[in-house]
N, C-alpha and C positions, 0 to 999 in steps of 0.2 A: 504494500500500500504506500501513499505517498499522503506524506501530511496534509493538512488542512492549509491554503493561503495564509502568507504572514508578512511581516513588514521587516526587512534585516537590518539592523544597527550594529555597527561596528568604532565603539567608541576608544583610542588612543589614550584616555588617564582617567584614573580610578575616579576623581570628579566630574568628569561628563558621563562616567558609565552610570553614578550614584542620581547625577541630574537627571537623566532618562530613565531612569526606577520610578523616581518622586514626580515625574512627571506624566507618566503611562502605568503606575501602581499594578494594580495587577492583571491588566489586561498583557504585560510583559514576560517575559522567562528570563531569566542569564544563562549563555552557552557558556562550560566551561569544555570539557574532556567531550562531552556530548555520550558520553555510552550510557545514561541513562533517558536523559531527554530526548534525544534524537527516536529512539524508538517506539517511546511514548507517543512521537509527534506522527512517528509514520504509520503508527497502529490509531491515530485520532482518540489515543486516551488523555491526549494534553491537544489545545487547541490554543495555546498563544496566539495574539492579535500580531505580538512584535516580540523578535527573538534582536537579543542584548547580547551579542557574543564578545567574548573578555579575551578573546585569545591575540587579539592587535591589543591592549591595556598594557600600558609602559606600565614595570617595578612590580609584579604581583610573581611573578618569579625566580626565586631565591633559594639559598641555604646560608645561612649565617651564624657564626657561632658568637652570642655578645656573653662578656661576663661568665662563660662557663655553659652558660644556655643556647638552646636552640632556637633559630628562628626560618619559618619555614612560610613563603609565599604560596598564596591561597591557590596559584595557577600551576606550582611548580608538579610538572608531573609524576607517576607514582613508578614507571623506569626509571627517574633522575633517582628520585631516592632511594629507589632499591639496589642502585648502581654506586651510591655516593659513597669515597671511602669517608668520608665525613660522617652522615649516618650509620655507618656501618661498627665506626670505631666508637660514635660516645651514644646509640641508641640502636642497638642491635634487635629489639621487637618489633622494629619497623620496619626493615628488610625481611624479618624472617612473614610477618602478616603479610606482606607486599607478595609475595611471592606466592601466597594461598588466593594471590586476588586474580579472578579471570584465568586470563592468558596474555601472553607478552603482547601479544594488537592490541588486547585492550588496555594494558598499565600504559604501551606506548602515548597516550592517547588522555589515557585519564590523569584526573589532577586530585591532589591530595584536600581539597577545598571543594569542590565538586562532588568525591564520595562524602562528608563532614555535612554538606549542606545539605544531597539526598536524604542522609538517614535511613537508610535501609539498614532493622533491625539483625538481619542476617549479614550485613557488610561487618568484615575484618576491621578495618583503621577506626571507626566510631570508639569500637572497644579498646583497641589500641592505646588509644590518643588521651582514653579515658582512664585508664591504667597505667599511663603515665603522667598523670596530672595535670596533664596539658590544659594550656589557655586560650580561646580562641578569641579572635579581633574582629569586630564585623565595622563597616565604615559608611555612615550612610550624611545624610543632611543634615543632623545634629554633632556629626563630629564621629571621635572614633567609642569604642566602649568594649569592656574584654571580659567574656564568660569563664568560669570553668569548663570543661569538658563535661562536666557530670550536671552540670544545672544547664546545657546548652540543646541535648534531645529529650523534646519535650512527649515524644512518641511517635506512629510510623507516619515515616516520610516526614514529620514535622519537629519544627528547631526553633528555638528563639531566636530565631531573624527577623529582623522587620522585612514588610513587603518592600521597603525602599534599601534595605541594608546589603553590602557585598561581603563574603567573606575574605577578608583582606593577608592573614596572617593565622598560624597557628607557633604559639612559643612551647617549650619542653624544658621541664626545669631540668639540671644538672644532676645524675642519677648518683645518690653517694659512692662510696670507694666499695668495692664487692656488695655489688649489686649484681645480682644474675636473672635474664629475663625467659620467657618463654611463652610462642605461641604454637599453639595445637586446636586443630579442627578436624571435625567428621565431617566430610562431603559423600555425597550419593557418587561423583567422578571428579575429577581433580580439574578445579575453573569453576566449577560448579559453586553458589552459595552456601552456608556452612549449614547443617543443620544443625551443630552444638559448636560454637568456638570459646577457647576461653585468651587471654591476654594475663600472663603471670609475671608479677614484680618482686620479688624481695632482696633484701639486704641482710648481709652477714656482720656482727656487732666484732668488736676488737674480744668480746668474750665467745663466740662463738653461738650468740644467741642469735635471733632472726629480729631484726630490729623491722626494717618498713617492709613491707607486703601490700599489695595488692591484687584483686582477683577479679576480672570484670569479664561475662562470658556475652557471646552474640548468639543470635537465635533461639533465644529462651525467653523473650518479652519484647515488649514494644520499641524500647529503648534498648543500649548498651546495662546491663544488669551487674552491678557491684555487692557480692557476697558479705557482709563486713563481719560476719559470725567465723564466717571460715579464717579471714583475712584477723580474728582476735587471739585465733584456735591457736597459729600458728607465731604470730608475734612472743615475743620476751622469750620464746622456748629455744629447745636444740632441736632441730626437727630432725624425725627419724621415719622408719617406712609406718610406724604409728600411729604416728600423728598425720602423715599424709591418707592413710585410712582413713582416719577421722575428718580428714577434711573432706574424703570421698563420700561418707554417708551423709555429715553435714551439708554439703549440696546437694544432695539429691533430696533431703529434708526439705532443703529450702525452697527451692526453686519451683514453682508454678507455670510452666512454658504449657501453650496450648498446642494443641497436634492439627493437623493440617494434611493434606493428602502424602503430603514427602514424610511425616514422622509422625507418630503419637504420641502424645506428651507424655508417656511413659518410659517410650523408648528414648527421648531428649533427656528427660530426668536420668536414668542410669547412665545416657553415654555423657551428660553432663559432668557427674561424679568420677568416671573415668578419666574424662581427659585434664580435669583439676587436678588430679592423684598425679597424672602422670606429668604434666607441664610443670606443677608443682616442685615435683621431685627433679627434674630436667635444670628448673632455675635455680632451683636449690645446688645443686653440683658446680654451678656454674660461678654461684660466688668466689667458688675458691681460688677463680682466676681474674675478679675483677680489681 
């Protein structure tokens, strides 16, 4: 099929792109990577009046490291950072998710602000980004203003964006000294969307105890889903295959995911608690070389 008639805009700075938002509200889209919109547009489940494409938008694509921190444009694609030894050296959960995303056409293509602003509760980076603490920046006609990762999906497909806001910027704080990460997903075939992902963070103390953790799974709820029982389970302790146990039945306690023709929320629930045992224990190994 072929989209619906539309109006193409192709604005050169993030302030004329933000003026054409606030000026055509929501009868507008923004193209970023296009592999979600675009097909939306050719199936006529989106009918944009005018499509806002960012890909001519001076300065929205970057990697920069200020202060210790990461700072990553909203346009920059998700091959740049799967590819970047900058990523690779001081946030390693980002390459290893990237690489569960699609197939290389589509990272080619796609941008890391684009999958963030969809919010597809089965996408990799949302949980990612969100289990790393990450910040995000949206930039519209009052200026700029910067969310958590965790108060920014507000359920599916929807974000605290304003209808006139661009995603301009995502930041990554500074992951302390042995910090080990890990991501793991069950897919139906490999490209495929996850039907249980999790994103695992922790830190290894100078005592040998698990100082920060975090545990935030995809495909289990509307949003990116943050454990904090499992993520207390395993804090202050010395984690062993016991307490990663524990954190497997913990999840599966927890977690409420609904089933859908691809899974039944029972079988998300079990493979849930599997692949936190298992990323868990992965990240955990992994301090001891951070």
């Amino acid at each position: 099929m072929k989209p619906a008639p539309f109006e193409y805009l192709a604005p050169r700075t993030v302030p004329e792109a933000v003026s054409l938002l606030a000026r055509h509200g929501e009868e507008a889209k923004l193209l970023a990577g296009g592999q979600s919109l675009v097909p939306l547009m050719n199936m006529r489940l989106a009918r944009p009046r005018r499509v806002i494409d960012l890909n001519r938008t001076q300065g929205l694509a970057y990697i920069r490291e200020v202060n210790g921190a990461l700072r990553i444009g909203g346009m920059t694609r998700q091959a740049t950072l799967e590819r970047s030894p900058v990523i690779g050296g001081r946030c390693p959960l980002l390459p290893e998710a990237l690489a569960l995303v699609g197939h290389p056409a589509i990272r080619s293509r796609g941008t890391i602000g684009g999958s963030l602003a969809h919010a597809d509760p089965a996408a990799e980076l949302p949980a990612a980004i969100a289990a790393l603490d990450g910040q995000i920046t949206a930039t519209g006609p009052r200026g700029e203003r910067t969310l958590p990762a965790t108060s920014f999906f507000l359920g599916v497909l929807t974000t605290a964006l304003a209808p006139d806001e661009v995603l301009t910027e995502i930041a990554l704080p500074a992951l302390p000294p042995r910090t080990g990460t890990c991501f793991l997903e069950v897919a139906r075939r490999h490209g495929d969307f996850a039907l249980v992902g999790v994103a695992v963070v922790v830190s290894r103390r100078s005592d040998g105890a698990c100082g920060h953790a975090r545990l935030v799974f995809c495909g289990v709820g509307p949003t990116p889903v943050r454990v904090a029982r499992a993520e207390a389970l395993v804090s202050g302790r010395r984690p062993d295959a016991a307490v990663f146990a524990a954190v497997e039945g913990l999840v599966r306690e927890t977690l409420q995911p609904d089933g859908d023709l691809h899974a039944s929320a029972d079988y998300r629930r079990e493979v849930a608690g599997v692949v936190a045992r298992r990323a868990l224990t992965t990240a955990w190994s992994r301090t001891n070389h951070g």
